[in-house]
N, C-alpha and C positions, 0 to 999 in steps of 0.2 A: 477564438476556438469555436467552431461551429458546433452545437449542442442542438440536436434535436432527439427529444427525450419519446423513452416508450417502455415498457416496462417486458422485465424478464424474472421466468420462473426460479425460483433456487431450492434447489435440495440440500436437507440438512441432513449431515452423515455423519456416523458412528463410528470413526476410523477403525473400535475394538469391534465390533458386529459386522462389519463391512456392508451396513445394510443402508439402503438412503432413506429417509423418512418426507412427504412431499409435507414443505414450508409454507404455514396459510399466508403467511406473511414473502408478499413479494417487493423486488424495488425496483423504481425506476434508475433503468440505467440510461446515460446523456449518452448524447452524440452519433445516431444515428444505428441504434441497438433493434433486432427484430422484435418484434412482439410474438411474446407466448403466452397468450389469453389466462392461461389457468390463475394468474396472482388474483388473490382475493385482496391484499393491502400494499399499498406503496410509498413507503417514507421516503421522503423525498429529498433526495440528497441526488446530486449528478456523481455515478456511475455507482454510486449503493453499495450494499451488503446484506447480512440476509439478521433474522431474529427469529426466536419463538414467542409467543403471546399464548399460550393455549391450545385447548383441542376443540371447540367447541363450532360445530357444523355451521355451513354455512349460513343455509336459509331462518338461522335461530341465532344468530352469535350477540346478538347485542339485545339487553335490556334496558329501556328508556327508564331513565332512572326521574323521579319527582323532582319537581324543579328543586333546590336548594333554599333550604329554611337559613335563616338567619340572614341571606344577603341585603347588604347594605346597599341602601338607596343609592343611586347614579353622583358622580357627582355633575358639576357642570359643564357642560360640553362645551369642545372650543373647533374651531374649525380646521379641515384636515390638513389646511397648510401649517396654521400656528403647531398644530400636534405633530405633523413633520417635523418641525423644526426642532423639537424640544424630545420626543422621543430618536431621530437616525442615530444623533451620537453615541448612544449606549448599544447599539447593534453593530454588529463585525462581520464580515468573511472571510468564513473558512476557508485555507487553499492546501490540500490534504496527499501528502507524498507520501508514495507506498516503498514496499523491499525494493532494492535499486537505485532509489529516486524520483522516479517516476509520475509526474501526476495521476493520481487515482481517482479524486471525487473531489467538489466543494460543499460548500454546506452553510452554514447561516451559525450564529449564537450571539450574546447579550453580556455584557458584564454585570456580573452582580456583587463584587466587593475589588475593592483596592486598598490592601493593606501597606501599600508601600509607592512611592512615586515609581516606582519601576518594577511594580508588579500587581497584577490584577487577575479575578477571575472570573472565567465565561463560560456560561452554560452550554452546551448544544443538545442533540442527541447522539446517544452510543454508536447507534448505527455509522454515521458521520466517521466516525474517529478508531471505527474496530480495527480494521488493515492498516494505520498509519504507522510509519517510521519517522514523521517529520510533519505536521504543522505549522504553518504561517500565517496569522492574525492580520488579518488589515482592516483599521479601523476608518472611519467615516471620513479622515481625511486624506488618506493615502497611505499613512505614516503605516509600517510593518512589527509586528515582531514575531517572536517564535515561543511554541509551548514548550516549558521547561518539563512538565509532566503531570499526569492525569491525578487529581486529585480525592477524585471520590466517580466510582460507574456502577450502574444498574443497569443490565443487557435485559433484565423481564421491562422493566420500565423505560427503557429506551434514552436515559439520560446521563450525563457526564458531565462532571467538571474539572474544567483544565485551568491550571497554574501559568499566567504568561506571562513570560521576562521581557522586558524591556533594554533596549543598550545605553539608551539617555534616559535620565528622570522626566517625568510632566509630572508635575505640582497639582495641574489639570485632571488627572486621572479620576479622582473621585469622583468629580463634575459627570463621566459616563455612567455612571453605574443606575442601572433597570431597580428602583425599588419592589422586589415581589412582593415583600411584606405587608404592601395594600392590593393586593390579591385578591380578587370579589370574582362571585358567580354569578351572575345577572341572569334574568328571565331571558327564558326563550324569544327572537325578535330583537334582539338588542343590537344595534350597529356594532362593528367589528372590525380592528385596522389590524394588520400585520406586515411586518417590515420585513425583507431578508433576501436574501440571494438567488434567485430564480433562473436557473440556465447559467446561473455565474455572474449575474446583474447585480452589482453590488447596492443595497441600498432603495429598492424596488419595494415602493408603498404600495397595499391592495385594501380594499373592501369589503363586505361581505355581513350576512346574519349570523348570529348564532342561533343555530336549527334545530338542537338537540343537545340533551347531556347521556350519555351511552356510558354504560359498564360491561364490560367480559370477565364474568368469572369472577375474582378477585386479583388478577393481575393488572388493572388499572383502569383508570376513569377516564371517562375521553368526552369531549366538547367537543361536536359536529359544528362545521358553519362552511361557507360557502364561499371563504373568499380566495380568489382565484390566486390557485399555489402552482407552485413547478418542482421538477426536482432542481434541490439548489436552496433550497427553502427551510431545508427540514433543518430545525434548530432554530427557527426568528420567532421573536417573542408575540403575540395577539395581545391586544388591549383594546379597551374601551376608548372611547371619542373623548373624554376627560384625560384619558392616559392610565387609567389602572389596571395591572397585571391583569389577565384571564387564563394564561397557558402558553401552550411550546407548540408551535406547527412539527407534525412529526408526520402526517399520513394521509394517504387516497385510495378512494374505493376507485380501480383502474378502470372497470366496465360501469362506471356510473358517471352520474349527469353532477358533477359539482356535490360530492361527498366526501369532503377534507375534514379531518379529525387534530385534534392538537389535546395534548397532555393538562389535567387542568391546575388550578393556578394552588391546588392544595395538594397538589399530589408533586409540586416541584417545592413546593416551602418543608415538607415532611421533608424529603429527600435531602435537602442542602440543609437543613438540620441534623443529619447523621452524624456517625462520629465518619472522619476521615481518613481513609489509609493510601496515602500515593503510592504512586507505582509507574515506571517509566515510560513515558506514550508507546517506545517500541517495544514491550513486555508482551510477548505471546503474536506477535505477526512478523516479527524482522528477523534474523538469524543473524546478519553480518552487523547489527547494530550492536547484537548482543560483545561482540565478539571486539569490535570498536571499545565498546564500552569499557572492557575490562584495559584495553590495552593503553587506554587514557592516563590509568593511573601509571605507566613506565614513563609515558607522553610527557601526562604532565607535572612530571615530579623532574623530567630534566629540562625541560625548555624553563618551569620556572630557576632553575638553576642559571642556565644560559639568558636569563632576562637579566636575573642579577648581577651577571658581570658586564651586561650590555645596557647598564642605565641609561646611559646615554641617546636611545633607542626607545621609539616610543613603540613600544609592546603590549598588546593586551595578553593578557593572562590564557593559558589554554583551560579552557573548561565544559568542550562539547567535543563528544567523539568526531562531531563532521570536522571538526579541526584536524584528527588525526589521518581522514581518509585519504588527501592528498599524499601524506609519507606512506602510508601503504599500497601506495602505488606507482611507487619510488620514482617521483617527480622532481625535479626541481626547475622550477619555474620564475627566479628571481635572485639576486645577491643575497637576499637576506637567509632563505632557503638554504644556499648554500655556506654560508656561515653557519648554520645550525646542524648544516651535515658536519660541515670539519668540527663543529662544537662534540658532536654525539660519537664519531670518528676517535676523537681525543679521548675522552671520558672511556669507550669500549677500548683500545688499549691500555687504560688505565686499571682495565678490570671492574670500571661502575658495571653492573646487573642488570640494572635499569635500562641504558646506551647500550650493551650488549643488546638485548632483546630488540631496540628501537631500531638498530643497525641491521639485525636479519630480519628485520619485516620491511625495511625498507629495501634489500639486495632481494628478499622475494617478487615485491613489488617491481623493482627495476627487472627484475628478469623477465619478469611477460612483454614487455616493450622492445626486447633487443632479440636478436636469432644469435650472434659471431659472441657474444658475451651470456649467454642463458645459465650454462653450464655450471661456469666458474661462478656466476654469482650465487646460485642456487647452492655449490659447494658451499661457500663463502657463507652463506646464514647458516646453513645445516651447523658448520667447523663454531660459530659462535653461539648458537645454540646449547650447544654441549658445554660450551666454556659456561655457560649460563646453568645449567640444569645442576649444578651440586649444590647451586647458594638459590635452588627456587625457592624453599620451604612450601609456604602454603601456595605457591605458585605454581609448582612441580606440575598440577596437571595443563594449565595452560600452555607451559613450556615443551611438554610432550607433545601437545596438540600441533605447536607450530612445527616441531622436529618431525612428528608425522608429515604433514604438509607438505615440509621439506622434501622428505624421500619421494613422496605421490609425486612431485613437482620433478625433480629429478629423474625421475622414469620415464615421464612422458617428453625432457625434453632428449634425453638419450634414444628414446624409440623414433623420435621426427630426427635424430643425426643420422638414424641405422647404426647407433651403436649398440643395441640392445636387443638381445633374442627374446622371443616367448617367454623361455626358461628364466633366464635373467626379468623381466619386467613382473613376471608372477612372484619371484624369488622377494624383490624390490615391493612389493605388494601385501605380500604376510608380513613382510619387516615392518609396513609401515600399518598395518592391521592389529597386529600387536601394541603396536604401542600408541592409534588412536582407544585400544581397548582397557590400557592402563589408564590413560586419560579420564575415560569413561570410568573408571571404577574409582578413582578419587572424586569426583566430580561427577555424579550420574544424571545431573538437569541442566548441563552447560551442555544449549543446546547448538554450538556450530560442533561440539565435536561430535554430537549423534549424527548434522549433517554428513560432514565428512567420513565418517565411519561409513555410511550406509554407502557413500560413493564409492568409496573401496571395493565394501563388500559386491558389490553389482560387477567391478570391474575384474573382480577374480572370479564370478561368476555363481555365486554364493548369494540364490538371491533370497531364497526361505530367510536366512537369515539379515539381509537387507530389508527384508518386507518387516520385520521384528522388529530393527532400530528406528527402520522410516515411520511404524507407528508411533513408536514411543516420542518421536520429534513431532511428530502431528499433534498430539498429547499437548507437550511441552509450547508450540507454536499454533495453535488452530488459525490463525489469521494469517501465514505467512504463504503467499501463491506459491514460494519457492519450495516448501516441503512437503503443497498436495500435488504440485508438479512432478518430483522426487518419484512420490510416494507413486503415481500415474505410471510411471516411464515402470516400473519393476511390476506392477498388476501387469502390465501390457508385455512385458519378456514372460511372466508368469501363466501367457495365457490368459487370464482374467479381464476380458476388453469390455465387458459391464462395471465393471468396476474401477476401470482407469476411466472410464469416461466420468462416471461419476467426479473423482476428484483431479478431473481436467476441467470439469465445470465450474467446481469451487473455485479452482486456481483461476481462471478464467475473468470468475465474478470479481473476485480478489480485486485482479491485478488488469481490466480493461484495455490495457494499453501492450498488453503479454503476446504480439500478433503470432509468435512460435507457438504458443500452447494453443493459439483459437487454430492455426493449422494443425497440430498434432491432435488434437477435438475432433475434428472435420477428418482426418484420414480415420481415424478409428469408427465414426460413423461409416465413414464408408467400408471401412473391411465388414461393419457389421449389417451391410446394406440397407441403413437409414438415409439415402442420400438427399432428403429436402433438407434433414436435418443436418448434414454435411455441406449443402449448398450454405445454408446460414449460419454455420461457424466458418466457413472460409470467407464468405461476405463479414462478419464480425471483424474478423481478422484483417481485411484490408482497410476495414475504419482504423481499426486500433493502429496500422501501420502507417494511415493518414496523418495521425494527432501522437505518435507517439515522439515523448517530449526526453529529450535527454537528459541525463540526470546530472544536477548537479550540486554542489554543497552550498548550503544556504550563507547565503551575505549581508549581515544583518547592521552592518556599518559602510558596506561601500569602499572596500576600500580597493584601490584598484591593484595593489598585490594579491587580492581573492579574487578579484577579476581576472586577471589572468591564470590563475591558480584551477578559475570556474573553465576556461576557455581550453586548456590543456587538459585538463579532465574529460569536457566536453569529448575531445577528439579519440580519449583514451575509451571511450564507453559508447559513443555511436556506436549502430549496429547498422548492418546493412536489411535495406527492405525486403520481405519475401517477394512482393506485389505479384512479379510472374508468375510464381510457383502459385500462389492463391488463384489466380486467376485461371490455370491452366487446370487445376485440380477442384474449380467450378465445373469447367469444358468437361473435364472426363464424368463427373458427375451427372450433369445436365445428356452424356452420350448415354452413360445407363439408364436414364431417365427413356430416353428417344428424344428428346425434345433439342435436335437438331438446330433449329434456327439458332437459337437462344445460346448451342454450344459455340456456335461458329464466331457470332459475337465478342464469346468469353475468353475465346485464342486469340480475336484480333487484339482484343484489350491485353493477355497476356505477350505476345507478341512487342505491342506500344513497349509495356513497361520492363521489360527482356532488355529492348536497347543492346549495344554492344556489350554493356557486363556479366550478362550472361552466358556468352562465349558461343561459337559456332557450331559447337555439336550441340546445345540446348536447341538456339534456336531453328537448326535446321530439323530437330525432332517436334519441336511446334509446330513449325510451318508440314513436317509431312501430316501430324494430327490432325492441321485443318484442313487440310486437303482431302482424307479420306472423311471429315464429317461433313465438306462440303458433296464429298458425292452421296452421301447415306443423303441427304438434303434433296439430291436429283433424281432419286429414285425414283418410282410412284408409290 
């Protein structure tokens, strides 16, 4: 993956004030992102997120703090090969998937306990891990795992600690682990190694002084030094030439000459001495994980049933919603799969609760994949749903959520039959408005039903009150691109195009790989006649359509029934590229500009990437666009 890094501004917003507030704190975003001078810091993480640190102006922000009293003598220095060799293994790479699946950013961190041969944990920074749905560990020798959940985070302090599971035991695992607990502050001038991930370089030793100890405020202490970081870094540990803790590479001054800050080695020992309260990696950035999550427990309270009469069967146990995401997309993809359908099949005649519910998320699922079958299947969940909803108990609002669903789902494929008027599809719409609103009232922080509510709401055209619930999901989710997206699309029918733009940029930041939203960014500049700024979210946008990575559910044993399971997925979640559209809505920008030569370019390139799928009335409205900017070109 090609990564060349530069850093972009981020506004931090108020979804209840609707106000943006400009973020001293900027990040480098990887992979060929514009530069917007204004970031005063850049935690370096490839494709970032944003923080607040403070208010405190720029030309005065930092006080050189006196060197630190009490530091212990050095110990003996060993050479940077041997200190290679003795520090890589306790440092990892972060590989950090957002809503969707999506790659979003990497990042750098360190183990610092292993309480179990198949479990450890690793520091990074916050920034690194805000937008995740999905983390994957790889440590120094290839070997993978996945964060089971975030254990302890401080977003002023830029730090986090994440719980990682393992699928086999290492006996080996304590062997990694970073002691911080010899954590020294050395004088100014002291040699400086730091290990980490730079551009996604796993395992990339560097150099450097330390030049400074700096404080802001009272939100954190920072250790300047010089050794040459990337984004992709931010999270790898700094130590001395002996090997003793110093700090966390977290930051860069972007318009400066080699001014890297990292967290110091007392303000990360305080921190992982707190008390701990976990909380699930996708807690506040994912909406469909949320939603996964719950329905694990229908999952996996009958597959463990269907393991037990299938001893014979070597089975692993379900215990991660990516397990469930293939059934709800009603796949099957193997004999085994389909044994588990007639297993769940059996059990939903039988009247299990459980199999009911498993059974209409799977004929949901199946319905998007077929047109001559949509209908009936969609019936088909709605009819067992119901059969489900008298024995929910404390489920009842989940159950509602999916019978909403159901109806939404059934409207829209009766309106693509032509079987459904206006009348009728609006009719279909309060039905199902209602009763994502019961949902909502039993459950008013289960946040896929505010999504969905607020999609309703917009599609009966009720959007004062969509802009209500979109908030209250922004609330409940700030990290998910999917609900300042939402939230974008209803400012922008509302009229409010300063305001969708706003949180088209969030989502944007979010989710780097979102090349739909860096087009819908780019058109709203242009209605509002920003058009450089227009030109450079459509330019975003065709990176993000270069490198955008399909999604797909993590395999963390290899086994080649998730292999295929990954491959069928694969094909269910491709999207297809805008590329033309980008490129011709450069052209039209660049003709408001005048800057003719440069449009003429941007249609041949849209043009290229048109190809026959864009179909003959597109491309012959290209080719007349360039023709008239070819003669605006002949003029004098």
């Amino acid at each position: 993956m090609s990564q060349q890094a530069c850093d972009s501004h981020i506004t931090l917003y108020n979804p209840l004030s609707m106000t943006g507030l400009n973020a001293k704190w900027s990040f480098l975003r990887g992979e060929n992102w514009g530069l917007l001078s204004t970031a005063r810091f850049v935690p370096l993480l490839v494709a970032g997120a944003f923080a607040s640190f403070g208010s405190t102006p720029c030309n005065d922000a930092f006080a050189e703090e006196p060197p630190p009293m009490g530091t212990p003598a050095l110990a003996m220095q060993i050479s940077p090969v041997d200190l290679f060799s003795k520090m890589a293994p306790t440092v990892v790479k972060l590989i950090v998937q957002g809503e969707g699946g999506g790659v979003v950013c990497s990042g750098s961190g360190f183990v610092v306990a292993a309480p179990s041969s198949t479990i450890c944990h690793v520091i990074t920074n916050y920034h690194v891990i805000r937008a995740a749905s999905n983390v994957n560990v790889e440590f120094h020798d290839g070997s993978v795992a996945g964060v089971r959940d975030v254990l302890s985070e401080d977003p002023a302090l830029d730090l986090a600690i994440l719980r990682v599971e393992l699928v086999k035991p290492r006996e080996e695992l304590a062997q990694f682990i970073l002691d911080i607990q010899n954590g020294v502050q050395p004088p100014i001038g002291t040699r400086l190694f730091a290990i980490g991930s730079p551009m996604g370089m796993k395992n990339t030793l560097s150099d450097g002084l330390l030049s400074g100890y700096r404080s802001e405020g009272s939100q954190a202490s920072w250790i300047q030094i010089t050794n040459p970081i990337s984004p992709g870094s931010s999270g790898g540990p700094v130590f001395t030439g002996s090997g003793s803790f110093v700090g966390v590479t977290t930051a860069s001054l972007p318009d400066a000459q080699n001014l890297n800050f990292a967290i110091s080695a007392k303000k990360v020992q305080d921190f992982v001495a707190r008390e701990k309260v976990a909380r699930p990696l996708w807690k506040g950035s994912c909406i469909t994980c949320e939603e996964y999550e719950f329905l694990l427990k229908f999952y996996g309270e009958v597959f463990e049933r269907f393991r037990r009469q299938n001893a014979n069967l070597e089975l692993r146990p379900a215990h991660d919603w990516r397990d469930v995401l293939m059934w709800t997309m009603g796949i099957v993809y193997d004999s085994l799969t389909q044994r588990f359908l007639e297993f769940c099949k059996t059990e939903a005649i039988a009247g299990d609760r459980n199999a009911i519910v498993l059974m209409a998320y799977f004929q949901l699922g199946a319905a998007r994949l077929t047109n001559s079958e949509r209908i009936a299947r969609i019936n088909e969940a709605a009819t067992l749903l119901k059969q489900a909803l008298p024995r929910a108990g404390d489920d009842t609002f989940f159950i509602l959520l999916c019978i909403a669903k159901a109806q939404v789902s059934l409207g829209g494929a009766l309106g693509a039959a032509g079987a459904l008027q206006q009348e009728g599809w609006g009719r279909l719409l309060d039905d199902a408005i209602r009763t994502f609103e019961a949902a909502r009232e039993l459950s008013p922080q289960f946040a896929p039903t505010l999504f969905e509510l607020s999609r309703s709401l917009v599609d009966r055209g009720r959007l004062s009150d969509a802009l209500r619930v979109s908030t209250q999901l922004v609330l409940l989710v700030p990290n998910s691109p999917v609900a300042h997206a939402q939230r974008a699309d209803i400012f922008r029918s509302l009229g409010s195009k300063l305001a969708a733009i706003d949180e088209l940029r969030i989502a944007c930041d979010l989710n780097p790989y979102g090349e739909f939203a860096f087009m819908e960014l780019g058109g709203l500049y242009t209605e509002t006649g920003q058009y450089e700024k227009a030109i450079e979210a459509y330019r975003r946008g065709l990176d993000a359509g270069s490198r955008l990575a399909a999604a797909s559910p993590r395999n963390n044993d290899d086994s080649p029934e998730l292999d295929a399971a990954n491959a069928e997925y694969n094909k269910v979640v491709s999207r297809a590229t805008f590329a033309w559209q980008l490129h011709c809505s450069i052209a039209r920008a660049l003709v408001a500009l005048k800057r003719y030569d440069e449009a003429v370019e941007a249609y041949r390139r849209a043009l290229d990437a048109a190809g026959d799928g864009a179909g003959p009335e597109n491309r012959a409205m290209l080719e007349q666009e360039l023709a008239t900017c070819r003669a605006a070109v002949r003029r004098p």
